[in-house]
N, C-alpha and C positions, 0 to 999 in steps of 0.2 A: 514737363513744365507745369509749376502750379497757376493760378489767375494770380493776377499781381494788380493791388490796389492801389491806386493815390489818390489824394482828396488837395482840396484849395493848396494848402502851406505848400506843398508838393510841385507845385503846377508853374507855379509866379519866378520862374530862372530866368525868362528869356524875354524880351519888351519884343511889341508886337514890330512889325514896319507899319508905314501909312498904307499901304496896297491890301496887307492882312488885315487889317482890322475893320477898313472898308468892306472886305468880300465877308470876314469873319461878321460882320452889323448887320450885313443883307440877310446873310443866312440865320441869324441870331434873329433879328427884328422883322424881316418882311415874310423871311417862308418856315420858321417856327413860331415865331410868336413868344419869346421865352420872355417870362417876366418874374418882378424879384421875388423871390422866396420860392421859385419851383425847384423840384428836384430834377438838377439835368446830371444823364450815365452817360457819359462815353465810352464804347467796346470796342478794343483797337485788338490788334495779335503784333507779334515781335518785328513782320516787313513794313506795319505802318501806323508804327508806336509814335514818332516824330508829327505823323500827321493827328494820330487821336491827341498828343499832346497842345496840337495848337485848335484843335476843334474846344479841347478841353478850358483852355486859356480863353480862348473866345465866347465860351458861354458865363465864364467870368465876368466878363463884363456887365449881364446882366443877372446875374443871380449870385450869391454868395454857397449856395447848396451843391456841388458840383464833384460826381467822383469819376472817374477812368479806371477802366478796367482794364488787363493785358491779358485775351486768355490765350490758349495756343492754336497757333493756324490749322483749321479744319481741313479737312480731307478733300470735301467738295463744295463746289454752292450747293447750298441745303444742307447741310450737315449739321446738327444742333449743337451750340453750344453748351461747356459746363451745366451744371444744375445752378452752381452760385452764379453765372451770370444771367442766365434765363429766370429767376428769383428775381434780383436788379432789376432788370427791365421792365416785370410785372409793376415794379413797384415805384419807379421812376413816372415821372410827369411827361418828360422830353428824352427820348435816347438817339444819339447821335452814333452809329454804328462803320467807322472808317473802316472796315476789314479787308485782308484780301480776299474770300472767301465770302460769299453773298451770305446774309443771314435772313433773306427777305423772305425767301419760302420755308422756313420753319416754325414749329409749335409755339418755339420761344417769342418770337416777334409778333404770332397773331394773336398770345396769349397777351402780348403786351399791350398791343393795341387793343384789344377787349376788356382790357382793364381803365383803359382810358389813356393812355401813352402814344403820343403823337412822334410818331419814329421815323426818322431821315437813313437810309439805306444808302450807305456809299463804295460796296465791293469793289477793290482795286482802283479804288482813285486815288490821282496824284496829287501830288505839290502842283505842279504847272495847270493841270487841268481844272483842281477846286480856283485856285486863279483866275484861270482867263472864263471857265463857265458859270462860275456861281453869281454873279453881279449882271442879271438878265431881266428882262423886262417880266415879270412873273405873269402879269394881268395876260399879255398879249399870249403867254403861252399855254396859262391857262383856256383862253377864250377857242384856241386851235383844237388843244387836245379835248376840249369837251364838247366841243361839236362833232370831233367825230369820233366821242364814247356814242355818243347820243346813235350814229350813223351806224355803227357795230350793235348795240344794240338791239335796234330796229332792225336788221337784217338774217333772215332766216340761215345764209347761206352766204359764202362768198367764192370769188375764184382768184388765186394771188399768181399773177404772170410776172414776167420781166425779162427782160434779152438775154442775161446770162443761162437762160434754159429752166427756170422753174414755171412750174405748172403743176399748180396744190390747189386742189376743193376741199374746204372745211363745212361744215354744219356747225351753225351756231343759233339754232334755235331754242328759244328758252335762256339762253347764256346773256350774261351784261358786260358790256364795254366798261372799263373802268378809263379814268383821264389822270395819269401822272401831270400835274399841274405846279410840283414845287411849292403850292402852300397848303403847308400841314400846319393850321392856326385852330381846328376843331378836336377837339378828343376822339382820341381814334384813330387821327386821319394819320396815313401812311403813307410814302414813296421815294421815289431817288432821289439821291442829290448827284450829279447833275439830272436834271428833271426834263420831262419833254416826251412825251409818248402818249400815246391811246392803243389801250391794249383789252383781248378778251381769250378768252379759255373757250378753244373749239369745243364738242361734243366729243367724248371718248368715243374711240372706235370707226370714226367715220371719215379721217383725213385719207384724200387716195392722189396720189402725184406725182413728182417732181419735185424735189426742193436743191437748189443750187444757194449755198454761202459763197457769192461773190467779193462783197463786201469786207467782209470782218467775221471768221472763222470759228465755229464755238471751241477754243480752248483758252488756256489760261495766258501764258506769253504773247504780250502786243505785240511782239515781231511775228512771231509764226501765225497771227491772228491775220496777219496780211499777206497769208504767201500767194505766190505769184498764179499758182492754179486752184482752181474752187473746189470745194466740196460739196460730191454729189451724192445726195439721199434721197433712194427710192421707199415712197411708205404705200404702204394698203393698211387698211382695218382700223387707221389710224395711229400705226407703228414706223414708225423709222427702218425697216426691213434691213435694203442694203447697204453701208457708207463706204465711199471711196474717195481718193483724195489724198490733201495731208490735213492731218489727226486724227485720220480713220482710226487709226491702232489707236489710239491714247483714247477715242471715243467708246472705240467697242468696247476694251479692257474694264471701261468704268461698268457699262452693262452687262459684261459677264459678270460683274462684283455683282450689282445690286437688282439687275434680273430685268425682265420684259417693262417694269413698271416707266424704267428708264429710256424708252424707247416710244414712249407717249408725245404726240404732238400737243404742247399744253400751252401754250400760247402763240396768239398773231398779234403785233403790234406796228406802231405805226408811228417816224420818228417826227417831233415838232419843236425842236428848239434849233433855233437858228447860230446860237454861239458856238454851238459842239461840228468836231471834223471828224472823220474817219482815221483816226489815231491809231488803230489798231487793240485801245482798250474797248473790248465789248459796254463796259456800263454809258462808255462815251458815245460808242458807233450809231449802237442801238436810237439813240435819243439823236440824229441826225436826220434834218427836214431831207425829202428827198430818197428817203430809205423805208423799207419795213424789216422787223426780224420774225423768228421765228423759234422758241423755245421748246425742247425735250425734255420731257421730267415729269417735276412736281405742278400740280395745277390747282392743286387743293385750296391755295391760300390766295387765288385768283378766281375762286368762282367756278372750277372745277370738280375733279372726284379722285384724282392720281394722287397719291400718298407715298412720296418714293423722297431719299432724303437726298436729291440731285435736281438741279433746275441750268439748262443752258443753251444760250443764245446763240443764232448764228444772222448774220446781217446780207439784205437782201441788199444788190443798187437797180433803181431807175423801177420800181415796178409799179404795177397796175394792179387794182385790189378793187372787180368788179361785184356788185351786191345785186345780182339782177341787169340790169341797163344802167345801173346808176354809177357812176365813180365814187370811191374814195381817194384815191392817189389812183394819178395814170401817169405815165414814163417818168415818178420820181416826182410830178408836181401834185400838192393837194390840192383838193376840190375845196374847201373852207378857208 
């Protein structure tokens, strides 16, 4: 499949409902910012064309410059897209990225963002989800997740427990907390849509533990994302060693493709948005008050050193995420 463009004339088939154009205003006006005369890209692929088409309608409204791109569903989260669409991006003001397939930890996105491109990252969201979670109190979620950037930050070291059986020590000295905040009104700025985390890039090498996906499973399918027993990974050196469970096999298989890089603990985060449930979509799980996740992969475009073209999540419940004596979440409630 080649990319497949459309622009304005293209777009305007379908009138919005009063529910879409409210959610579609929020996200237009309060967590991008889009005003008239920018250039907004929408990058959808073939499973969630319907949805890049109405992101696309919706920034309509406030700009007249607006094109959609359809290029073909990638292989993994992280996996780069086309050259023509990673081009686009660089060169767009705002890109609004519906895929199924995360484009967040690739070249093309931080290239965009370096360019000045304020980019909303929506891998595998839905119709029902951009609905009920995009129309959130931004301030309040902001004010959560950036206190406890601030709290990742500052801390050399942390230890992330929780009843389902994990028990992970990371080294995070030298490393920054970033705050997914949902507003991306500055050049540059970058994160989900749905929005809600504080999150940081361990130190390669030094993750030794325990990690149980009780929660919300790192694979692609929101059903099997929920199945009934956890996935358990034992890491030393900072690797993902053993996985067992379900999607062991569909996990390993990825890492024998793409090699030990894929096997990096690359992120800890921590979920702060109160609209989002445990859905079984990971972009949704992750960003759920009451949880922490935990990513294998790429790290590079979080403040890390792993350059590996794979990034994914798996969702902790109810844990304790101690910095020394100090809390940052303990049984599932934040300290901020």
């Amino acid at each position: 499949m080649t990319v497949l463009e459309f622009g304005p004339k293209d777009l305007k088939t379908r009138a919005l409902g009063i529910d879409e154009a409210r959610m579609l205003d929020a996200v237009m006006r309060q967590s991008l910012g889009v005003r008239a005369g920018e250039r907004v890209l929408v990058v959808t692929d073939p499973p969630r064309r319907s949805l890049g088409k109405l992101f696309a309608r919706g920034a309509l409204r406030a700009t007249d410059s607006v094109r959609l791109l359809v290029m073909p569903e990638a292989d993994d989260h992280g996996s780069e897209p086309p050259p023509q669409v990673a081009a686009a991006m660089a060169a767009a003001d705002v890109c609004f990225l519906p895929t199924s397939k995360s484009l967040s930890h690739t070249h093309a996105r931080q290239d965009a963002s370096a360019a000045g491109a304020r980019v909303a990252s929506m891998p595998s969201i839905t119709y029902e989800m951009a609905m009920r979670t995009l129309r959130v109190n931004y301030r309040d979620i902001a004010r959560t997740s950036e206190a406890l950037a601030v709290l990742l930050s500052a801390a050399d070291s942390v230890r992330l427990t929780a009843p389902g059986g994990t028990d992970l020590c990371l080294d995070l000295k030298g490393r920054t907390g970033f705050a997914d905040t949902g507003v991306f009104t500055a050049p540059g700025a970058f994160g989900n849509l749905p929005a809600g985390e504080a999150f940081i890039a361990p130190l390669e090498g030094r993750a030794r533990g325990t990690l149980v996906f009780d929660a919300a499973l790192p694979v692609d399918d929101p059903e099997d994302a929920l199945a009934e027993e956890p996935m358990v990974i034992t890491v030393s050196d900072g690797l993902a060693r053993q996985i067992t469970g379900p999607g062991a096999r569909d996990l390993q298989s990825v890492i024998d493709r793409l090699g030990d890089d894929a096997r990096n603990i690359a992120e800890l985060g921590i979920g702060t948005n109160p609209a989002t449930r445990i859905s079984g979509n990971v972009l949704e799980c992750e960003k759920v008050v009451g949880t922490a996740h935990v990513a294998l992969g790429n790290s590079l475009h979080i403040g890390g050193a792993t350059d590996v073209p794979f990034h994914s999540d798996g969702v902790i419940n109810k844990p304790t995420i101690l910095a020394g004596d100090t809390p940052l979440i303990e049984d599932g409630r934040l300290a901020v």
